[in-house]
C-alpha positions as CSV (number, residue, x, y, z in Angstrom):
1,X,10.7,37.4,-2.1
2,X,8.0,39.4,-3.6
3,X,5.1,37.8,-5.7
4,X,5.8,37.2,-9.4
5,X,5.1,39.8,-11.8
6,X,6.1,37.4,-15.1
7,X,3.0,36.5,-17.3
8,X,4.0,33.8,-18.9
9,X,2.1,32.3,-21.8
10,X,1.1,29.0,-22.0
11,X,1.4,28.3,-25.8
12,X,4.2,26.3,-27.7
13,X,6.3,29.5,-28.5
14,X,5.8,31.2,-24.8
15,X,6.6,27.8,-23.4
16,X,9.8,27.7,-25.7
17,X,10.6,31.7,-24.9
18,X,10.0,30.7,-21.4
19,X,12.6,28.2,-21.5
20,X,15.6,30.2,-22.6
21,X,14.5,32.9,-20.2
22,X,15.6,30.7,-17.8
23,X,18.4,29.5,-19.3
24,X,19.8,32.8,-20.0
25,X,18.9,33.8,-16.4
26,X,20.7,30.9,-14.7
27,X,23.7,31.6,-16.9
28,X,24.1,34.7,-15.9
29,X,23.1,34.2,-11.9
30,X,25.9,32.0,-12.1
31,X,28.6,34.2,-13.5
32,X,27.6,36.7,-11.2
33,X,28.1,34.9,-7.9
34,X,31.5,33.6,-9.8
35,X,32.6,37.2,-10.6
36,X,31.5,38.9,-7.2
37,X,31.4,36.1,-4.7
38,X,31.3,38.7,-1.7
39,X,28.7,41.3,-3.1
40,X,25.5,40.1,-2.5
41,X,24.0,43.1,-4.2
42,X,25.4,42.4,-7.2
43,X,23.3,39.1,-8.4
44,X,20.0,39.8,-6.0
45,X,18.7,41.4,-9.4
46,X,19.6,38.2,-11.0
47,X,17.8,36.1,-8.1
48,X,14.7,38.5,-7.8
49,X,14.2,37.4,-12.2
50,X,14.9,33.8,-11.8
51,X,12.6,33.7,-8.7
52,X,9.7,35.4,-10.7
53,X,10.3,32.7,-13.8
54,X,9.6,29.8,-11.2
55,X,7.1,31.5,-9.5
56,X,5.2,31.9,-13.3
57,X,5.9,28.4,-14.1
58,X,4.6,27.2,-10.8
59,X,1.3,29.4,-11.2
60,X,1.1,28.2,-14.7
61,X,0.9,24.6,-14.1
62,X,-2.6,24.2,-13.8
63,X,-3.7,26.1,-17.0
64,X,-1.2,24.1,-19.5
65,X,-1.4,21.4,-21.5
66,X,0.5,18.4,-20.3
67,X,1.8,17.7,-23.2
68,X,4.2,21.2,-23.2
69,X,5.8,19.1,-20.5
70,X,7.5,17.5,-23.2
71,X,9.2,21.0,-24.8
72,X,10.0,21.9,-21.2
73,X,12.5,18.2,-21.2
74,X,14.0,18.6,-24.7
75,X,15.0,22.2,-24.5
76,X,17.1,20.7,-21.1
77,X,14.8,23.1,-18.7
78,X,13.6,20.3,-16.5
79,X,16.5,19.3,-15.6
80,X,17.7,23.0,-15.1
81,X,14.6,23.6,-12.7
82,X,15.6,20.3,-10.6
83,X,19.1,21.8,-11.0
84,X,18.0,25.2,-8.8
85,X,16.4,23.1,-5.9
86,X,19.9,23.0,-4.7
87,X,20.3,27.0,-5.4
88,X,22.3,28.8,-2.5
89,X,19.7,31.2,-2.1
90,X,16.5,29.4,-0.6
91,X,14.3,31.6,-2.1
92,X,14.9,30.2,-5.5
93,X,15.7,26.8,-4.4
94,X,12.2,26.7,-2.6
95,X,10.3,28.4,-5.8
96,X,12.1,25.9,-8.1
97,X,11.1,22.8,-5.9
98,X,7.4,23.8,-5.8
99,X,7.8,23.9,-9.3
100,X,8.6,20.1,-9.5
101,X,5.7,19.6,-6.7
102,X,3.0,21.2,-9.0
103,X,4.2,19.1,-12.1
104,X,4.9,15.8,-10.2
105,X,2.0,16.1,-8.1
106,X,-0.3,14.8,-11.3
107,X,0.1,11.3,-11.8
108,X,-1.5,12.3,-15.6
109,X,1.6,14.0,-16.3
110,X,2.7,12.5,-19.1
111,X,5.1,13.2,-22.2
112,X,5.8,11.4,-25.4
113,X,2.6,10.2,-26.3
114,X,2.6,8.2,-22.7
115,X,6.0,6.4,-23.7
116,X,7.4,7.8,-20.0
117,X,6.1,10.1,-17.0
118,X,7.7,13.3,-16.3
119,X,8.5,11.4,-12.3
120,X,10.5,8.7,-14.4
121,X,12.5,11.6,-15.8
122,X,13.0,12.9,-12.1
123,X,14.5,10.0,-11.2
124,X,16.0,8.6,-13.8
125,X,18.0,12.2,-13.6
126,X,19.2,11.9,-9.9
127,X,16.3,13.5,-8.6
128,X,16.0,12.1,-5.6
129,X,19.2,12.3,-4.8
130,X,19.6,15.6,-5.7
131,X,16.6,15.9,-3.0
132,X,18.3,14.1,-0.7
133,X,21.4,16.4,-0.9
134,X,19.3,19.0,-0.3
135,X,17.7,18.3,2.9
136,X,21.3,17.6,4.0
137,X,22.5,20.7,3.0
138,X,20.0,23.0,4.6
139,X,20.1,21.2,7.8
140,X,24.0,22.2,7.5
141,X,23.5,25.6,6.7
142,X,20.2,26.2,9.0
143,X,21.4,25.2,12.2
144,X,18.9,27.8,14.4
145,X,15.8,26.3,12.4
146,X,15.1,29.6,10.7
147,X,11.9,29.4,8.8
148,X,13.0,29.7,5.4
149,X,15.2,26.5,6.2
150,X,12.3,24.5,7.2
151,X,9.5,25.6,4.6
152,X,12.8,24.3,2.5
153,X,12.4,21.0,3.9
154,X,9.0,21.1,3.8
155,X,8.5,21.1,0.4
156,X,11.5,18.6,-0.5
157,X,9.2,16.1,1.6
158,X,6.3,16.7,0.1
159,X,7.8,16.2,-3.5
160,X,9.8,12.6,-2.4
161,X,6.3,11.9,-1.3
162,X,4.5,12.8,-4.1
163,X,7.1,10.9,-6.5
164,X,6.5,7.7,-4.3
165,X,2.9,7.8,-5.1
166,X,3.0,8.4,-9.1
167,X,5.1,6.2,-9.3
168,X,3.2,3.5,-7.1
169,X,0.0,4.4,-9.0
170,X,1.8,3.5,-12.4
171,X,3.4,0.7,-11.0
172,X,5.1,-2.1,-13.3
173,X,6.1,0.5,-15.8
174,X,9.6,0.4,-16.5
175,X,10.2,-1.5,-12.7
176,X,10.0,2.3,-11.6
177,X,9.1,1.5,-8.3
178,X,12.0,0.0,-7.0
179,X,14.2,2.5,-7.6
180,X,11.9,5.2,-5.9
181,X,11.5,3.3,-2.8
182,X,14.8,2.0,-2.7
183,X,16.6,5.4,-3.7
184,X,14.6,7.6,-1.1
185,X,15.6,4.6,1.2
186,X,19.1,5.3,0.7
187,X,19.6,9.3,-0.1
188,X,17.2,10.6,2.8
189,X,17.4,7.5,5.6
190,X,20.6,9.3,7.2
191,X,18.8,13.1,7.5
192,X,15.5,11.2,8.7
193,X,17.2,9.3,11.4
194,X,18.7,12.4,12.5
195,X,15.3,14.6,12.2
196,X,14.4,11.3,14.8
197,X,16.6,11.8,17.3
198,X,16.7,15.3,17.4
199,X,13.8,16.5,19.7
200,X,14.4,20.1,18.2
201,X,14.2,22.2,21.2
202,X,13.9,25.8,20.5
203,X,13.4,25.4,17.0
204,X,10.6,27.2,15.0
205,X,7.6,25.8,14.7
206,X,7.6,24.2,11.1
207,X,10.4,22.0,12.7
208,X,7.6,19.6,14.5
209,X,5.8,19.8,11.4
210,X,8.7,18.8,9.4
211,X,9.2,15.7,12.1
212,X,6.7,14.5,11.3
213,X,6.9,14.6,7.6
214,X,10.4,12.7,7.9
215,X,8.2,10.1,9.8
216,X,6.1,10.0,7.1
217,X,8.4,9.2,4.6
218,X,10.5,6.7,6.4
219,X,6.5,5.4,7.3
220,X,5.6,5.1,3.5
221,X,8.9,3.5,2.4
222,X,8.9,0.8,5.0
223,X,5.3,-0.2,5.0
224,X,5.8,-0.3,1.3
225,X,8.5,-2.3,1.4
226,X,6.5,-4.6,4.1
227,X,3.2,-5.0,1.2
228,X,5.9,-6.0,-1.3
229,X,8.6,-7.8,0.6
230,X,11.2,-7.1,-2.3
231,X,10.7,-4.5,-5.4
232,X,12.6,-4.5,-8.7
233,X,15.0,-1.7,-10.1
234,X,15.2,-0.3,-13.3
235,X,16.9,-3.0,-14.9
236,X,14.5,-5.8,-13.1
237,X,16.5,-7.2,-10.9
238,X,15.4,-7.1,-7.1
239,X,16.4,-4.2,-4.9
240,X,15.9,-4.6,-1.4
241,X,15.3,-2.1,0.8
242,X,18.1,-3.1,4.3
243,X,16.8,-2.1,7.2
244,X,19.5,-2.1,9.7
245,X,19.5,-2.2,13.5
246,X,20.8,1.5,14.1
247,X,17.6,2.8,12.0
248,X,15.0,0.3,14.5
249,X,17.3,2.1,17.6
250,X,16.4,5.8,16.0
251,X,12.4,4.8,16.1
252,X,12.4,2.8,19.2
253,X,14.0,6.2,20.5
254,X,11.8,8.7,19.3
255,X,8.9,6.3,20.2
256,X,9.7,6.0,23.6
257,X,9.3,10.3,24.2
258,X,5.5,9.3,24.5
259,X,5.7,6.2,27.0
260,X,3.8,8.4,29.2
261,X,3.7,11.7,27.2
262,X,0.4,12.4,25.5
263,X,1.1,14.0,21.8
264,X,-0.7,17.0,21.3
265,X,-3.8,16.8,18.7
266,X,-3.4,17.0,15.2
267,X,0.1,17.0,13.8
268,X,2.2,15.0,16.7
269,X,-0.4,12.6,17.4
270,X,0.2,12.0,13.5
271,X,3.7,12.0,13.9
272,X,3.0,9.4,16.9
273,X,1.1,7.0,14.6
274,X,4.1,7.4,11.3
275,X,6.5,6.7,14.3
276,X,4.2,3.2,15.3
277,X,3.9,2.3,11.4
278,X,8.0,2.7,11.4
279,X,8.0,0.7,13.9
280,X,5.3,-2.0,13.0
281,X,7.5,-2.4,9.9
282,X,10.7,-2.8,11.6
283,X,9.5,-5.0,14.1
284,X,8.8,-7.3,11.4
285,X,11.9,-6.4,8.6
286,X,14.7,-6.4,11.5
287,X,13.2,-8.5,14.3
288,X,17.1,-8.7,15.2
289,X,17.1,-4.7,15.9
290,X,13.9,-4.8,17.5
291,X,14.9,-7.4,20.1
292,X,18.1,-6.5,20.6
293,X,17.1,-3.0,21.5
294,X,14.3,-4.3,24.0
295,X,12.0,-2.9,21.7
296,X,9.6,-5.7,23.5
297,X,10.1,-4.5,26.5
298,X,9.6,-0.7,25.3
299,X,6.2,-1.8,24.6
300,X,4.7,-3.1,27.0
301,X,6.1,0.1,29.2
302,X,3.8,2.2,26.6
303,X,1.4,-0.4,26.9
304,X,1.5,0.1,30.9
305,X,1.2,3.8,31.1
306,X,-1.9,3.2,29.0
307,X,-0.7,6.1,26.4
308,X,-2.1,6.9,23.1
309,X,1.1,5.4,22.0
310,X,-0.1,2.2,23.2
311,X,-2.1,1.6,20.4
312,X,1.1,1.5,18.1
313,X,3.1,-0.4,20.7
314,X,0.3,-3.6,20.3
315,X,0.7,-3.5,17.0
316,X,4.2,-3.8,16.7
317,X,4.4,-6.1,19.2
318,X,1.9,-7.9,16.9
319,X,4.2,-7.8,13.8
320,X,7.1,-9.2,16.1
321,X,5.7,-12.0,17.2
322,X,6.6,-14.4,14.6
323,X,7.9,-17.9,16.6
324,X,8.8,-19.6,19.8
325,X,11.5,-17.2,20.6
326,X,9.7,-14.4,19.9
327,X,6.6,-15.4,22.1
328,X,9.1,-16.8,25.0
329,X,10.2,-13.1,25.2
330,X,7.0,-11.3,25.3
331,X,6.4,-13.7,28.3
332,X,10.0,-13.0,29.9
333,X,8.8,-8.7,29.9
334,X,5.6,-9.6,31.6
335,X,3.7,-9.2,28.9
336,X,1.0,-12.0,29.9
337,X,-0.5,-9.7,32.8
338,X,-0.7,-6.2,30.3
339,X,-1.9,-8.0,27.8
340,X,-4.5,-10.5,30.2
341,X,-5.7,-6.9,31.4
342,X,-6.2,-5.1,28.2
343,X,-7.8,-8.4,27.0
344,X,-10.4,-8.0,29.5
345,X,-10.8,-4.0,28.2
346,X,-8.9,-3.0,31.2
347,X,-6.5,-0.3,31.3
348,X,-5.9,0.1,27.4
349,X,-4.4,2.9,26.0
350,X,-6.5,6.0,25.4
351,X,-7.0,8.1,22.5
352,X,-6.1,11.9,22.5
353,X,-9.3,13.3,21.0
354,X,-8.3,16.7,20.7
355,X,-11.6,19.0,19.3
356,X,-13.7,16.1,17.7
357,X,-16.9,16.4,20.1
358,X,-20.4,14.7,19.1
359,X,-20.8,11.6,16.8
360,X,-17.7,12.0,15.1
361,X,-15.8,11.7,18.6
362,X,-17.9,8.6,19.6
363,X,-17.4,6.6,16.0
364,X,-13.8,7.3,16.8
365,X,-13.4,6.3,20.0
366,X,-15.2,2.9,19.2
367,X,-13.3,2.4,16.2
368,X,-10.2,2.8,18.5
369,X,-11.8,0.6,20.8
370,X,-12.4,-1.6,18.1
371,X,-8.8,-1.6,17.4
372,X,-7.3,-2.3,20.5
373,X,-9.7,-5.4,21.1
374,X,-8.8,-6.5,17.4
375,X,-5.0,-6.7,18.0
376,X,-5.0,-8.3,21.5
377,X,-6.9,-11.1,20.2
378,X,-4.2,-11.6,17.5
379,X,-1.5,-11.1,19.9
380,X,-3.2,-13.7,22.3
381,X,-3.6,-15.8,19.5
382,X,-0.6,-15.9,18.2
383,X,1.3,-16.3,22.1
384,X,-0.8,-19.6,22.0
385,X,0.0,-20.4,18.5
386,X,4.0,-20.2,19.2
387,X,4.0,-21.4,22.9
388,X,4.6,-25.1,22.9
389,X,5.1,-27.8,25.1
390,X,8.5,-30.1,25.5
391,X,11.1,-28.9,27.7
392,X,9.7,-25.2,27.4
393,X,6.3,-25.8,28.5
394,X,6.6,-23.4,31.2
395,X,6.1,-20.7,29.2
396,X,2.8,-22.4,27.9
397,X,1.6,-23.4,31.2
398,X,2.0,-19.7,32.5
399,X,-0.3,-18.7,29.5
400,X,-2.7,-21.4,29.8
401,X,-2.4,-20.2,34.0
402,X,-3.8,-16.4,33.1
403,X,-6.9,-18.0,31.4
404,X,-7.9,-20.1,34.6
405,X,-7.4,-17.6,37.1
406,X,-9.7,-15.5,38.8
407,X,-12.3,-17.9,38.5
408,X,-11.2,-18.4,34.5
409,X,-12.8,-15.0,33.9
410,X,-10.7,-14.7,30.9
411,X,-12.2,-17.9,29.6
412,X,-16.0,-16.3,29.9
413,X,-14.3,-13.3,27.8
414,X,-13.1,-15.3,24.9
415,X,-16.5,-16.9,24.6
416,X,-18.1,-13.3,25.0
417,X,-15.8,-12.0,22.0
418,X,-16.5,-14.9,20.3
419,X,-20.4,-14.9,20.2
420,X,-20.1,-11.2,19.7
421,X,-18.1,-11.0,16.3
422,X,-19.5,-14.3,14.7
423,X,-22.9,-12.2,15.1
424,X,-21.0,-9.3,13.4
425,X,-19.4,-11.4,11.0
426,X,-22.4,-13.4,9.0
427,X,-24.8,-10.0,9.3
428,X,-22.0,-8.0,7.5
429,X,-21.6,-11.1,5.1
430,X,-25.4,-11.3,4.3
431,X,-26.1,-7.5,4.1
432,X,-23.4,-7.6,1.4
433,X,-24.9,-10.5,-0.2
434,X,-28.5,-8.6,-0.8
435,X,-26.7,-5.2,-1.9
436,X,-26.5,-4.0,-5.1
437,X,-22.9,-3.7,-4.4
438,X,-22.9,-7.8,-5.0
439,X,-25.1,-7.3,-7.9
440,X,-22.8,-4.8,-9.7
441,X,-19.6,-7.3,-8.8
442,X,-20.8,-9.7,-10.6
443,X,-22.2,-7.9,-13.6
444,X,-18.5,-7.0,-13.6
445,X,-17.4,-10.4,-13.4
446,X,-15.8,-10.5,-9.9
447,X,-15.8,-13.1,-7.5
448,X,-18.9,-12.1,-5.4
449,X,-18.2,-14.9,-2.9
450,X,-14.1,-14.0,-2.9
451,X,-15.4,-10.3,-1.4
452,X,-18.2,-12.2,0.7
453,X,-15.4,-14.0,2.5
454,X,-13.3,-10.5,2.6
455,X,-16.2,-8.3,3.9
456,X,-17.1,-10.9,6.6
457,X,-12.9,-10.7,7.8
458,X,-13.2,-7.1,7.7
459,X,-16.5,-7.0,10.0
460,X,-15.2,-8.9,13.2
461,X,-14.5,-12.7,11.0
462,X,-10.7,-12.6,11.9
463,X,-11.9,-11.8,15.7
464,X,-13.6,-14.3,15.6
465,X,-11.7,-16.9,14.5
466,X,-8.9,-16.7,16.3
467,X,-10.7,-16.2,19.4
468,X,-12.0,-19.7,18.7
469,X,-8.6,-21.1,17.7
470,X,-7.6,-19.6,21.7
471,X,-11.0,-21.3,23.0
472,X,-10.0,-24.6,21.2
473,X,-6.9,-24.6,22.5
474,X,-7.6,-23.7,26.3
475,X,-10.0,-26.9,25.8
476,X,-6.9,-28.8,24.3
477,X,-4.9,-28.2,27.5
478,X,-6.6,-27.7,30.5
479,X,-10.3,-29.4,31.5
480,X,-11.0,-26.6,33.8
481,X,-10.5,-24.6,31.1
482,X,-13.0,-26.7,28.8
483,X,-15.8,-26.9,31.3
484,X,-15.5,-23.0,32.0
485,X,-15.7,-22.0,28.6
486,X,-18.3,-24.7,27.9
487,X,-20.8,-23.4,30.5
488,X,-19.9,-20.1,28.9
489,X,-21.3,-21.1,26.0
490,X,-24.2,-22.5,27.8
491,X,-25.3,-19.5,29.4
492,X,-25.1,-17.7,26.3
493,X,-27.4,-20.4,24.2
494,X,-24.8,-21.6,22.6
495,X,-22.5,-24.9,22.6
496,X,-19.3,-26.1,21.2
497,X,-19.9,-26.4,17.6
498,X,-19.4,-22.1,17.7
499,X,-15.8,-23.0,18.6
500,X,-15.4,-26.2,16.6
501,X,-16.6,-24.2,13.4
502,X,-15.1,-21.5,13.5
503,X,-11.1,-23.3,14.4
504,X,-12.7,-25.6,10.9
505,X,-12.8,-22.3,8.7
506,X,-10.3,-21.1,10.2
507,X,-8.1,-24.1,9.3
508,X,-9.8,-24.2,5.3
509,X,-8.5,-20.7,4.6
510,X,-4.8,-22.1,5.7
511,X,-2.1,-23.2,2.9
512,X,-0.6,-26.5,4.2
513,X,1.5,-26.2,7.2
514,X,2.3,-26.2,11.0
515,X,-0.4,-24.1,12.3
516,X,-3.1,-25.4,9.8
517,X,-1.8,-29.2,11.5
518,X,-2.1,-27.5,15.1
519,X,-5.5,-26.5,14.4
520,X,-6.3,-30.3,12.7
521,X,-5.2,-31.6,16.2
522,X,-7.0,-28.9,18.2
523,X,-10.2,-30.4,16.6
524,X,-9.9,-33.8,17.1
525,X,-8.9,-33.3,20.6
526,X,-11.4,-31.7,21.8
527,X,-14.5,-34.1,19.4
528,X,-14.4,-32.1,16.4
């Protein structure tokens, strides 16, 4: 439709006029298509004026006072205008939704003297659902993926995503949270899974984009819901957000396009990583999904074709491995030899750089390198946290077998990482110690040494330590084992007391329970 030629002014009365314009206009749209159902012609006048009053509003937003937001939800409008997102022509339904997007969008949009925010309104309403509908709806009537179909979509995502976020930034108001998460959760889940699973061959364009954007929101809800384990609805009781073994099938499908595929730069490498958050989440929300669609064994597959979804693939297999059973499996997929090669920097998966060139492509690439280091040391960590002896100490002995081979190579690399981030560790620590950054904490009254102890885990401190809770425990189980990584240490100028240290912090930052006892008994095995 053409650009809007309403001026519409942004006082109390041309607010109020404004309002029962639209009202008038909506009436009468809506006899129109009553009276003439099969003559188009005969309300396009009507739809040409109610697209120019949302276009006006839209345009308007930025120049009004916040608190006409309140005139615009007694005289009923609001509601009206979330009312037209759902209009059969997608014209209007797209100019109404933008309207929602421009006054939802700003978290300081407030009414009633700050009693309530205009996204509480939204919701409390049936926004959401009313969104939800919507996407379902145009996928119904949109079949061929014509454009005006998905720029639909793509606005309806970007307002779900923009209510998730005011209402996170104000959260404990009114438990509105809960019912956010939990009600995009359950009106868009369905249309999501679908957008999944569909790979949308000979769609437009705007349909990858829009992929990606349902991964995005499934993304934020779940890793949400993973920060808070449990949120509250309106009324304060706890809503949980059920994540189901169908939904951990739809990503572990749509993840698995890229086991050897390489996503292109920019928006599907994005859609990649929302895909690998999904997943991350899942892995850890439905373990029961994840295993029993071999979404262990999917990973190491990404892991061996050394893709950029590799990256993702570690991860989740990070946030899976929660127990014995869980670490049995990893060693049942072969997992020991992938992981025994990337531990060593071998054959890890590489990143699509796309355009980046100079020292923006080479911070990147070793923060990626970074990364991948990072999470197979937790994953190695955690295999010999979870592996234990008894009657099923053959899966331990196989672990405790990739260390010593190749004259216990791996054992030299554990004491190399070691070294290596303890260094990075105490010069991150002190450099925040002498900033001004420390001197300003405390003038504020915050715990300087709390975010001493948080900058040093940041800067290579969790590295560390749990590559000397592996060290500690290779010296635990094997002695060839203990005298290779103690002539490691030699060679490098330094001795046991690195290891021994570092498994002792380690242990102090524990709460009480079985792994803060394995580490106690790592220590005074091996003369702590």
């Amino acid at each position: 439709m053409a650009k809007s030629k309403v001026i519409l002014t942004t006082t109390l009365s041309g607010i109020k006029s404004a309002c029962l314009s639209l009202e008038t206009l909506v009436t009468s749209n809506a006899r129109l298509r009553l009276d003439n159902p099969t003559d188009p012609s005969s309300w396009l006048d009507s739809e040409l004026s109610l697209f120019d009053h949302l276009a006006a509003l839209a345009s308007s937003w930025g120049v009004m006072d916040p608190k006409l937001l309140t005139v615009l939800v007694q005289l009923g409008a609001w509601d009206t205008i979330v009312g037209l997102c759902t209009h059969a022509n997608l014209d209007v339904s797209i100019a109404a939704i933008e309207v929602v997007g421009e006054m939802i969008g700003d978290s300081t949009s407030v009414v009633e003297g700050g009693e309530y925010a205009l996204v509480y309104e939204f919701v409390k309403n049936g926004g959401l659902e009313i969104f939800g509908r919507n996407l379902e709806r145009v996928e119904g009537e949109d079949n061929e993926g014509g454009t005006e179909g998905e720029r639909c979509v793509e606005v309806t995502l970007q307002v779900i995503m923009s209510v998730m976020e005011v209402a996170r930034g104000t959260e404990g108001e009114q438990g509105a949270v809960g019912r956010v998460e939990g009600t995009v959760w359950d009106t868009c889940k369905g249309w999501v899974k679908r957008r999944l699973e569909n790979e949308g061959k000979g769609k437009v364009a705007m349909w990858r984009e829009n992929q990606r954007a349902a991964a995005e929101v499934m993304a934020s809800v779940l890793t949400y819901k993973g920060l808070s384990s449990s949120s509250t609805d309106e009324s304060g009781a706890l809503k949980d957000i059920e994540v189901e073994e169908g939904d951990v099938e739809a990503v572990l499908v749509a993840f698995s396009r890229y086991m050897r595929k390489e996503p292109e730069p920019g928006d599907e490498v994005e859609y990649v990583e929302n895909l690998a958050d999904c997943l991350c989440c899942m892995a850890k929300l439905c373990a029961s999904g994840f295993r029993a669609h071999e979404g262990t064994a999917l990973c190491f597959r990404i892991l061996a074709g050394r893709a950029h979804a590799g990256s993702g693939a570690m991860k989740a297999v990070g946030e899976y491995l929660r127990g014995r059973k869980e670490a049995e499996e990893i060693v049942d997929n072969g997992g020991i030899k992938t992981l025994g090669r990337i531990f060593m920097g071998r054959g890890k998966p590489k990143m699509v750089t796309g355009l980046k060139e100079g020292k923006k492509l080479k911070r990147e690439k070793r923060n990626w390198e970074r990364g991948i280091e990072e999470k197979v040391v937790e994953v190695v960590y955690l295999l010999t946290r979870h592996l234990v002896g008894g009657e099923e100490r053959e899966y331990k002995e196989r672990m405790l077998a990739k260390f010593l081979e190749s004259e216990c190579e791996r054992c030299e690399r554990v004491v190399e990482i070691m070294i290596r981030e303890d260094a990075r560790m105490r010069e991150a620590e002190i450099k925040y110690l002498r900033s001004e950054e420390a001197d300003e904490d405390e003038e504020l009254g915050l715990d300087v040494e709390a975010r001493a102890v948080a900058v040093k885990m940041e800067k290579g401190g969790t590295s560390y330590f749990q590559s000397a809770a592996i060290a500690g425990w290779i010296c635990q189980n094997s002695k060839a084992g203990f005298s290779a990584i103690k002539e490691a240490l030699s060679v490098r100028g330094s001795g046991m007391t690195l290891i021994k240290e570092g498994v002792k912090e380690w242990k102090d930052m524990m709460e009480e329970g079985e792994e803060k006892r394995r580490l106690e008994v790592i220590l005074a095995d091996i003369g702590a």
